[in-house]
C-alpha positions as CSV (number, residue, x, y, z in Angstrom):
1,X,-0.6,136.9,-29.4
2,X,-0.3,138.9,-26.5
3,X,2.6,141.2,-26.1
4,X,3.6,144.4,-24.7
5,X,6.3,147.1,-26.0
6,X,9.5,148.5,-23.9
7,X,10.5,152.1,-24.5
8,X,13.0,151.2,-27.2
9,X,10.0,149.7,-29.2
10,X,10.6,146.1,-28.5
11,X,8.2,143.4,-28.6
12,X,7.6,141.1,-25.8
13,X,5.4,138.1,-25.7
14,X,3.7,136.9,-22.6
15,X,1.0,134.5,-21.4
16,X,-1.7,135.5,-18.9
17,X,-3.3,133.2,-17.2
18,X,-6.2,132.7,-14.4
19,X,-7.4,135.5,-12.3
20,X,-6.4,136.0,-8.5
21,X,-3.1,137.0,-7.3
22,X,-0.6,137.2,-9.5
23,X,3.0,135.2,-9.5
24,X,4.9,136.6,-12.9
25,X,7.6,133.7,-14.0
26,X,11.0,134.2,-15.1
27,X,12.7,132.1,-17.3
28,X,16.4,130.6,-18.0
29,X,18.5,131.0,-20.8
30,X,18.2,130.5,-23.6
31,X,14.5,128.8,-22.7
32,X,10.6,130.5,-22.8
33,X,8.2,131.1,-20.8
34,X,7.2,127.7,-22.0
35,X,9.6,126.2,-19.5
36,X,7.2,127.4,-16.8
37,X,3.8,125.8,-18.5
38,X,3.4,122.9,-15.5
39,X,3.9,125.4,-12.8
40,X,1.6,128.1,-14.6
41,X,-0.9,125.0,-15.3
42,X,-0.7,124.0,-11.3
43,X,-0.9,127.2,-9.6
44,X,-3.5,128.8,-12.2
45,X,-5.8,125.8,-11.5
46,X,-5.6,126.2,-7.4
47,X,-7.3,130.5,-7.9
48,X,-4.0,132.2,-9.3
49,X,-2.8,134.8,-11.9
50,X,0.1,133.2,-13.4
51,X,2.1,135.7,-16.2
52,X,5.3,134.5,-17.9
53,X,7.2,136.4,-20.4
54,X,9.4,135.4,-23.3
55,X,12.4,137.6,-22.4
56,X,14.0,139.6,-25.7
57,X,15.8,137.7,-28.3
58,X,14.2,134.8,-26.9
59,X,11.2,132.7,-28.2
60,X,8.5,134.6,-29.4
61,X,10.0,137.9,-28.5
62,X,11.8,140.8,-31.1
63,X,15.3,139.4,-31.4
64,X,17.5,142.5,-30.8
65,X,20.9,143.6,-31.3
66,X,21.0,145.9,-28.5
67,X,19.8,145.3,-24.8
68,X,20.9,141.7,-24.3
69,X,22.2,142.7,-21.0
70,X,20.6,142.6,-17.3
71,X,19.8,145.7,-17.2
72,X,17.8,145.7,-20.0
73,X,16.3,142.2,-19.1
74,X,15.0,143.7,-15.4
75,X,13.4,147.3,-17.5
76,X,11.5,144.6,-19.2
77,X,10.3,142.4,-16.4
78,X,8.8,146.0,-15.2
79,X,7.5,147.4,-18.3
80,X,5.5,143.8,-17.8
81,X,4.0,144.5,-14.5
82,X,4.0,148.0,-14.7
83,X,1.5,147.6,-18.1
84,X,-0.5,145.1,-16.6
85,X,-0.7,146.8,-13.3
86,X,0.0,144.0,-11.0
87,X,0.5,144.7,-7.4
88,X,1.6,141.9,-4.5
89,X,2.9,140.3,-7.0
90,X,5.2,136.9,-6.3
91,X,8.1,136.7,-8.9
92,X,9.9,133.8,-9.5
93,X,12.8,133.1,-11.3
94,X,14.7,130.1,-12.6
95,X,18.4,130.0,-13.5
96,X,19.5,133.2,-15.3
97,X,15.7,134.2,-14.5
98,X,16.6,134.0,-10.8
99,X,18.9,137.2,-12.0
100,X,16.2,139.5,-13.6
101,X,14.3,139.1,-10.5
102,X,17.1,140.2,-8.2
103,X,18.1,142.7,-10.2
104,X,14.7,143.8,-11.1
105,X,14.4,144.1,-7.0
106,X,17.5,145.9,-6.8
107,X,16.6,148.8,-9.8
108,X,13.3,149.0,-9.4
109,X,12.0,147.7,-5.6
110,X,9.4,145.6,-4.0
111,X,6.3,147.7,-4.6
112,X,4.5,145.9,-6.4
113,X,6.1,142.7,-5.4
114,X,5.2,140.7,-1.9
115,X,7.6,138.0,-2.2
116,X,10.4,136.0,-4.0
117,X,11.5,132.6,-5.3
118,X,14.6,131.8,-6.5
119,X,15.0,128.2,-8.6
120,X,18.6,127.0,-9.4
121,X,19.5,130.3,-9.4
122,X,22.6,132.5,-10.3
123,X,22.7,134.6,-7.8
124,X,24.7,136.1,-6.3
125,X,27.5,135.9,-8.7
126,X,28.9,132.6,-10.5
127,X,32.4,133.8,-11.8
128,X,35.4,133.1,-9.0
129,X,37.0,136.2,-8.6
130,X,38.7,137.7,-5.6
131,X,36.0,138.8,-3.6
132,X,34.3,135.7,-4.5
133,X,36.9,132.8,-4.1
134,X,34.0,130.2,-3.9
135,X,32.7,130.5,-7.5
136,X,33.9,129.0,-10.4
137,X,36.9,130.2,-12.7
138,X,36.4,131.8,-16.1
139,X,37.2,129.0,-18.8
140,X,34.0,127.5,-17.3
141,X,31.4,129.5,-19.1
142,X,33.5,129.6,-22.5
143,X,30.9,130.3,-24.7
144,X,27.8,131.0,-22.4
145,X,26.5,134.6,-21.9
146,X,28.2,137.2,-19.9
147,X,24.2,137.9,-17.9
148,X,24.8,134.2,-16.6
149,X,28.1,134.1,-15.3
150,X,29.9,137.2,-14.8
151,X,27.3,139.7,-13.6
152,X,27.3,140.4,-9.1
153,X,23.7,140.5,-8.0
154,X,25.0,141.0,-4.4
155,X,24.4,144.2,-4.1
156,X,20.4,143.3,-5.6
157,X,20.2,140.5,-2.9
158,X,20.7,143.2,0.1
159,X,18.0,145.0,-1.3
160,X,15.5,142.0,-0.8
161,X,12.9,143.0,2.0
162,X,10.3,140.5,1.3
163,X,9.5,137.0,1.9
164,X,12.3,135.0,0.0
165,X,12.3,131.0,-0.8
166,X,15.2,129.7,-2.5
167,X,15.5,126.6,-4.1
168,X,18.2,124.7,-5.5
169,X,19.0,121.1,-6.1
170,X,22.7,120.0,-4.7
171,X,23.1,117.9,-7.7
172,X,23.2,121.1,-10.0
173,X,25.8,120.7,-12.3
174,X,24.8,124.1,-14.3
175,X,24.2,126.3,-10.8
176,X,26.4,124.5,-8.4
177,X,24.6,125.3,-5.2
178,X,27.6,126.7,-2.6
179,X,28.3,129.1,-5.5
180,X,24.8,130.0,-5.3
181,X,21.5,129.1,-3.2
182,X,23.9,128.8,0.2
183,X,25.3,132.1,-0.6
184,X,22.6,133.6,-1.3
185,X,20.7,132.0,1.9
186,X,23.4,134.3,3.8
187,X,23.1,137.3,2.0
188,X,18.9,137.6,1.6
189,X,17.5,138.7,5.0
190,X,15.3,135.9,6.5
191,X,15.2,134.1,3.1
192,X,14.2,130.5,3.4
193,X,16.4,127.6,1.4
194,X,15.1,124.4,0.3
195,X,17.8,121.5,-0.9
196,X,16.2,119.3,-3.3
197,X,18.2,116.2,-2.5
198,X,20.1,114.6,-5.7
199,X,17.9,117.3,-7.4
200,X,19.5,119.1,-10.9
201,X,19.3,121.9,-12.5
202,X,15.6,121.7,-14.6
203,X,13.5,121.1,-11.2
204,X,10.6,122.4,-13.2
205,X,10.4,118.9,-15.1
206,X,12.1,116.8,-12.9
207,X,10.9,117.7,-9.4
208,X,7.6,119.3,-10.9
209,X,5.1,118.3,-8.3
210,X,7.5,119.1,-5.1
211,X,8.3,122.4,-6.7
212,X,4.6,122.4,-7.1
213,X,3.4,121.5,-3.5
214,X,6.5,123.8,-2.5
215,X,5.6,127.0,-4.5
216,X,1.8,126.9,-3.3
217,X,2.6,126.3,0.1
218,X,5.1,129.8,0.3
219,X,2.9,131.6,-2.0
220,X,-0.4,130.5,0.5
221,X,1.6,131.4,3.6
């Protein structure tokens, strides 16, 4: 089982796929990189790398007490690329996964990343507050984590200098998309959005071969 190990000595399983350039999948919570398998199948067949990683306390990974947090979640995605030494990487992210890659963009840059996909993602922040009058209020995410709802990846959104494709069905009824992809559309410099019409929230499985033909297309571009 392949795996690499973080600085505080925890375990984290990934899959490795193909050779070519690589596109590194994140996944939602509280899923695997299993969630990506059709995708990884697709673009690893058509001359790609494809790399997805069981984020801690998920799946295959150590279950920890500590570092459940965002933080922690984007120092792993780079201790993943870092150790494999990928470069012009395209990362993309799904749900809570579409939060580790912003945030790995905002604490640790695009240098070894060329571009960016965001599926049904949280960004940039669900939680209505103040600032953020178009989000949803607080008794909404009783009982989900605080990494999905509460955390403000605006500030990781501005940092986005490469190629950025964001899509989001407006059917979402986890990620409602005016809390999300159209914000973020407006906040990502030159990002492209895509509206999966009557799409939900698992596109992977139920609009697998558009998100396919979509992700090949942006990643051949």
């Amino acid at each position: 089982m392949s795996a690499i190990t973080t600085r505080d000595g925890t375990r984290i399983y990934y899959k490795d796929w193909g050779a070519g350039r690589p596109v590194v999948f994140s996944h939602g919570w509280p899923l695997t990189a299993d969630a990506w398998d059709a995708q990884m199948a697709f673009l690893g067949a058509k001359g790609y790398r494809v790399i997805a990683h069981d984020r801690r306390s998920h799946g295959r990974s150590d279950q920890t007490w500590s570092g459940n947090d965002m933080d922690t979640y984007a120092d792993d995605l780079a201790t993943l690329i870092s150790t494999l030494d990928l470069h012009a990487a395209v990362l993309v992210g799904h749900s809570t996964g579409g939060g580790e890659v912003a945030h790995y963009i905002g604490r640790h840059g695009t240098g070894r990343v060329a571009k960016a996909v965001l599926v049904g993602a949280v960004p940039p922040l669900m939680l209505k507050t103040v600032a953020n009058p178009g989000g949803l209020p607080i008794e909404v995410f009783d009982g989900w984590i605080r990494e999905f709802s509460e955390v403000d990846y605006t500030a990781d959104l501005k940092k986005i200098d490469v190629a950025t494709l964001i899509i989001h069905g407006d059917d979402d009824q986890i990620v409602p998309i005016d809390a999300s992809a159209r914000a973020t559309a407006k906040i990502v410099k030159n990002a492209e959005l895509k509206v999966y019409i009557g799409g939900p929230h698992g596109l992977a499985v139920t609009h697998r071969d558009q998100l396919n033909a979509d992700l090949l297309e942006f990643i051949r571009e």
